[in-house]
C-alpha positions as CSV (number, residue, x, y, z in Angstrom):
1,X,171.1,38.4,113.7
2,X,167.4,38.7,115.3
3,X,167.1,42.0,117.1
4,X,166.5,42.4,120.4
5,X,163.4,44.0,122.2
6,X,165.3,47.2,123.2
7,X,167.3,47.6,120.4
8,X,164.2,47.6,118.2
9,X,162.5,50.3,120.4
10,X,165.6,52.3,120.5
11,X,165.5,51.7,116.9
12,X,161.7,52.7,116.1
13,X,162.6,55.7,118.6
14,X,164.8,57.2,116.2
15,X,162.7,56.7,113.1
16,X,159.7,58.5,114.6
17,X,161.7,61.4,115.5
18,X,162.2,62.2,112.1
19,X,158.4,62.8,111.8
20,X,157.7,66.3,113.0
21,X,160.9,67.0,111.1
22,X,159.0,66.2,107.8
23,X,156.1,67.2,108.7
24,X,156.8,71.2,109.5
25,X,157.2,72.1,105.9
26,X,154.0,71.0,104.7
27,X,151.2,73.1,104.2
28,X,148.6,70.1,103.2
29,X,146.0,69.2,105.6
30,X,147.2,67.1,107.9
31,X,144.9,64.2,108.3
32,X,145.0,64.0,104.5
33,X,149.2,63.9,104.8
34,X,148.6,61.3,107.3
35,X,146.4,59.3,104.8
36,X,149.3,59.6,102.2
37,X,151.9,58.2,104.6
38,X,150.2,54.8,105.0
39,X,148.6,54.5,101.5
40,X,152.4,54.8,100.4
41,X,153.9,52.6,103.5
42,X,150.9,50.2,102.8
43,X,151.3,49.9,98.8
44,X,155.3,50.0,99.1
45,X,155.1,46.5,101.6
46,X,151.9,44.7,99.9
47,X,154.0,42.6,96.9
48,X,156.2,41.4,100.6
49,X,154.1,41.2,103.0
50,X,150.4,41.2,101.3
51,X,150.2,37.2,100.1
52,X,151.5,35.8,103.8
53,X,149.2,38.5,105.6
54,X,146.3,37.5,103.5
55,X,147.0,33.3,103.7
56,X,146.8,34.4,107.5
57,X,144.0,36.6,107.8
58,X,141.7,33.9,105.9
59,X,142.6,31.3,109.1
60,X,142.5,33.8,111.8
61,X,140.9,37.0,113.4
62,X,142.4,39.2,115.6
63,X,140.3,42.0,116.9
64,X,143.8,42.9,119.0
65,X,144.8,43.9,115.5
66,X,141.7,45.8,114.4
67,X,141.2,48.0,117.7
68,X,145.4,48.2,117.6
69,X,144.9,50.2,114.6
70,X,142.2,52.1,115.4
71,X,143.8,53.4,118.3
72,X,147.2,54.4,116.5
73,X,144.6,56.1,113.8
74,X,142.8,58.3,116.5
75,X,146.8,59.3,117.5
76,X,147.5,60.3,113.8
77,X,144.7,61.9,113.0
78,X,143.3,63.7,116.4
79,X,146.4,64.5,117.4
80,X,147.1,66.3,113.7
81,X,143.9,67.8,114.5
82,X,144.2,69.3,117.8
83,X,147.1,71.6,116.6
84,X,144.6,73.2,114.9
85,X,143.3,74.7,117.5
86,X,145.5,74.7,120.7
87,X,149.2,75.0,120.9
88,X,151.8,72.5,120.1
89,X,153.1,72.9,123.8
90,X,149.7,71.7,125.2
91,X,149.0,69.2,122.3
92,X,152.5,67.5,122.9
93,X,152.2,67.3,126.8
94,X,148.5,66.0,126.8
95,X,149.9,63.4,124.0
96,X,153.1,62.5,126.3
97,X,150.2,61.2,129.1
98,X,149.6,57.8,126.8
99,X,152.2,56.1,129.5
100,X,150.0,57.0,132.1
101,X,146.9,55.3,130.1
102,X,149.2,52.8,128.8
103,X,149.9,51.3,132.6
104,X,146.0,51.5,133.7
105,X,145.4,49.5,130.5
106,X,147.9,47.4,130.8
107,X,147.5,46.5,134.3
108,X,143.9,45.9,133.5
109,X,144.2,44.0,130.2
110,X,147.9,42.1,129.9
111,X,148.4,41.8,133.4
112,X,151.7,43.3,133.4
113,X,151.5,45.1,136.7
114,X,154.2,47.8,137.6
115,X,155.8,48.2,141.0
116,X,156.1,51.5,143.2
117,X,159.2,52.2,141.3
118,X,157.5,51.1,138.0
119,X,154.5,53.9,138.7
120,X,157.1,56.5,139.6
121,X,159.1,56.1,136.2
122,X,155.4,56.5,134.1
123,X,154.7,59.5,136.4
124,X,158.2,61.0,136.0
125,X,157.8,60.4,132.3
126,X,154.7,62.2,132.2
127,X,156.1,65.2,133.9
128,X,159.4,65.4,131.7
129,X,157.1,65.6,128.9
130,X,155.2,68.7,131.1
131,X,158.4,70.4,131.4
132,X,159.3,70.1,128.0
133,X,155.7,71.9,127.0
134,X,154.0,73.9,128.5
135,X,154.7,77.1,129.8
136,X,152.7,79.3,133.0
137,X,150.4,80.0,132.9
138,X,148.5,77.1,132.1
139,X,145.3,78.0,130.2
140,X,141.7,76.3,130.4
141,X,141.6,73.0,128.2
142,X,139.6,73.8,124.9
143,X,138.4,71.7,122.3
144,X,142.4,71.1,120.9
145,X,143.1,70.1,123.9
146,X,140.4,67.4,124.1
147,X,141.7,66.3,120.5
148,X,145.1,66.1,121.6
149,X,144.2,64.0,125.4
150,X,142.0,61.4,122.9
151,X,145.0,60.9,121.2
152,X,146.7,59.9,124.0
153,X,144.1,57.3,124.6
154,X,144.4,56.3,121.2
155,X,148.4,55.8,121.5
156,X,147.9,53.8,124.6
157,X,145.2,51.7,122.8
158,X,147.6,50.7,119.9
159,X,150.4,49.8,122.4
160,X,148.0,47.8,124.5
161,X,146.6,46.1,121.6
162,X,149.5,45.7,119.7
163,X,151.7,43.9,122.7
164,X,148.5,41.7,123.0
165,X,148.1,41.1,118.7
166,X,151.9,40.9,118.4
167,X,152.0,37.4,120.7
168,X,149.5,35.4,117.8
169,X,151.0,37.0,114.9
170,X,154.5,37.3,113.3
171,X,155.8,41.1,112.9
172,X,155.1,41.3,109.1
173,X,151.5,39.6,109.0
174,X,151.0,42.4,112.6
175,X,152.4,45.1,110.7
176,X,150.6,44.7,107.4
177,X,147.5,44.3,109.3
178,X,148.3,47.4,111.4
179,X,148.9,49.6,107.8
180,X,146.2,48.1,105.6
181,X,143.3,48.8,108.5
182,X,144.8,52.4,109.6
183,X,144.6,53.5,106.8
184,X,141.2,52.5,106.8
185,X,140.6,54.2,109.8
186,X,142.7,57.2,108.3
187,X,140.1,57.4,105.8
188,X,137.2,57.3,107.8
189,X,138.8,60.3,110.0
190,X,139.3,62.3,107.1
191,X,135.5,61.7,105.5
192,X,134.1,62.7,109.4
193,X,136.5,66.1,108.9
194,X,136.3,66.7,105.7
195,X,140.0,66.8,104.8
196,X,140.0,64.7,101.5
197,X,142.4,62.1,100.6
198,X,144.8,64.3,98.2
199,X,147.8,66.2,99.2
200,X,149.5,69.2,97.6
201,X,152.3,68.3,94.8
202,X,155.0,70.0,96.8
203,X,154.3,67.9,100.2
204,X,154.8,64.5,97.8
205,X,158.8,64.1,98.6
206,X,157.9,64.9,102.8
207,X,154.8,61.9,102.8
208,X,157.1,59.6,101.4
209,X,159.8,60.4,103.8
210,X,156.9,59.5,106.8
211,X,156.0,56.3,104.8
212,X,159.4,55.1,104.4
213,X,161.2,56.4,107.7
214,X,158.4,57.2,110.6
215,X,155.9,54.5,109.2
216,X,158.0,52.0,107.8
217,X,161.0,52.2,109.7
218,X,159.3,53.5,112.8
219,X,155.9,51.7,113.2
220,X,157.4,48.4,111.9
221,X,160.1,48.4,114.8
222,X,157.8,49.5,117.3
223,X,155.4,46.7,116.7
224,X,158.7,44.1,116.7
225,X,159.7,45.3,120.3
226,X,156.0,44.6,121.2
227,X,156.9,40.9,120.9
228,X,158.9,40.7,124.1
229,X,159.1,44.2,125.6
230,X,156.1,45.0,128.3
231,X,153.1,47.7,127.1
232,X,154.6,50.3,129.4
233,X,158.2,50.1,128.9
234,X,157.4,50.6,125.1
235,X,155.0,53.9,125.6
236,X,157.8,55.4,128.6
237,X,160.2,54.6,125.5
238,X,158.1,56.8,123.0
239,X,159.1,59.4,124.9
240,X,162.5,59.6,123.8
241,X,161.1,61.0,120.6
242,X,160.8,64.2,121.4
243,X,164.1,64.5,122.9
244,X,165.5,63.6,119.8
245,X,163.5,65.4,117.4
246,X,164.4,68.6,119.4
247,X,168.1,68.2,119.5
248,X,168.0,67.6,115.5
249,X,165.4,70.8,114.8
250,X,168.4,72.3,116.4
251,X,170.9,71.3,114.1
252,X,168.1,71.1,110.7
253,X,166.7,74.7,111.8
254,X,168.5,76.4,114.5
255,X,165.9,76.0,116.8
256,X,166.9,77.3,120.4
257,X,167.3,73.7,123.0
258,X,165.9,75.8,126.2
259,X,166.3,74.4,129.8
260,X,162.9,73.0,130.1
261,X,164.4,70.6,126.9
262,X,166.7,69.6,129.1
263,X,165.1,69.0,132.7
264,X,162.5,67.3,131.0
265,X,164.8,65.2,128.9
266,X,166.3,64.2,132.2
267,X,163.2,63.1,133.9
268,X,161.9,61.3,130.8
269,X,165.3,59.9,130.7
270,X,164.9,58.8,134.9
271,X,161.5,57.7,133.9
272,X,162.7,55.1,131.6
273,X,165.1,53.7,133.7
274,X,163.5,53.3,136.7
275,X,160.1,51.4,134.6
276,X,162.5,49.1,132.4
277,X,164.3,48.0,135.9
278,X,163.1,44.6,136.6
279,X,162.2,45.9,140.3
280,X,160.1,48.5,138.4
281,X,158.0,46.4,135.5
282,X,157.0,42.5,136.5
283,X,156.9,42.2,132.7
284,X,160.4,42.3,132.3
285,X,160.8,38.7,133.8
286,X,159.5,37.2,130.9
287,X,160.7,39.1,128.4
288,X,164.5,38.1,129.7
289,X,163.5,34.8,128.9
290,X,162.6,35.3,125.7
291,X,165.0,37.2,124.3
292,X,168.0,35.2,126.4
């Protein structure tokens, strides 16, 4: 049975969640984690997907594909970055404004304009993720902070992109593509920074838990719902992760789920209804079509 858009967001959703979950006990540095996790994604998929990726590559070109992966690469690695130097609350809230990016771009580039209804669910999406991270007072942006907002522009470039690559290209030639060149760009990141490629022995079982569930599972879904499902109803669906990373930190390590969890669970959760309405997202229309 072919999936549905929706059900493969909901779907991709859920495997991303587990990533800050497998991430928190490493100690290696985190670009260099982030390398590991597509090397091993990439390596695990190439005897599938390599050969009809490679027949398709030698016909075609898609710079959708190329600038798809560099954008999810900047979100990896800057993101993994900025927490060096700024908090997770700011990093997390200035990452949550890709929706915001996502629309402009997506307006500008696919054509799939949102409605007055459509703009309020990205901008209550954006403030769910506020309440959910940062605390008064607010401090002055420092350089973590202007890691953390180019991430966000780099997760609004890959969903851009990859709802534009996704239309010429089935999902395993897209998602090979997407692997084999971020981790590319992976590598790049982590020459500029100096991080190295290798990880530390102990941190081996958690990168191929993020190349198997996160990557795999995670990326591969994403880039399926792309197919039908509109730029911004994907990135206002991102963030349901996390929602659902925080409830399971809960249950994995007693982690406290505070109030602002929950009002901005609730917004995020408003958000998301109101853009996926079709009175709220144009796009919608065809994607009924499609998937009817």
């Amino acid at each position: 049975m072919k999936l549905k858009g929706w059900q493969a967001l909901i779907l991709g959703v859920l495997f991303y969640s587990t990533s800050g979950l497998l991430v928190k006990p490493t100690t290696s540095p985190p670009i260099a984690l982030a390398f590991c996790r597509l090397a091993v994604a990439t390596a695990i998929v190439t005897p599938i997907w390599g050969p009809k990726a490679i027949r398709w590559w030698l016909k075609n070109f898609s710079w959708p594909v190329v600038f798809s992966s560099l954008g999810l690469a900047l979100d990896f690695g800057l993101w993994f970055l900025s927490l060096r130097y700024t908090t997770v609350a700011h990093a997390t809230f200035l990452v949550n404004m890709a929706p915001l990016w996502t629309a402009i771009l997506g307006t500008f580039l696919l054509g799939e304009t949102l409605s007055t209804l459509g703009w309020l669910g990205v901008l209550l999406g954006v403030a769910g993720g506020a309440v959910m991270s940062v605390e008064l007072p607010v401090s002055l942006m420092n350089i973590g902070d202007l890691w953390a907002l180019a991430a966000s522009f780099g997760l609004s470039l890959y969903v851009v992109m990859a709802r534009k690559g996704r239309q010429k290209a089935s999902n395993d030639v897209f998602s090979y593509g997407i692997f084999m060149l971020t981790t590319l760009w992976i590598g790049v990141l982590a020459l500029v920074f100096r991080q190295g490629f290798t990880i530390k022995p102990r941190d081996l079982p958690f990168a191929l838990g993020l190349a198997l569930g996160p990557q795999l599972g995670g990326n591969t879904m994403i880039n399926y719902s792309l197919e039908t499902l509109p730029a911004s109803v994907v990135s206002v669906g991102l963030l349901g992760e996390p929602i659902i990373a925080t409830v399971a930190a809960a249950f994995l390590f007693g982690e406290a789920i505070t109030w602002r969890v929950v009002v901005g669970g609730l917004l995020i959760g408003l958000g998301i209804y109101f853009v996926t309405t079709r009175r709220g997202n144009s796009g919608l229309r065809g994607t009924e079509r499609a998937e009817q």
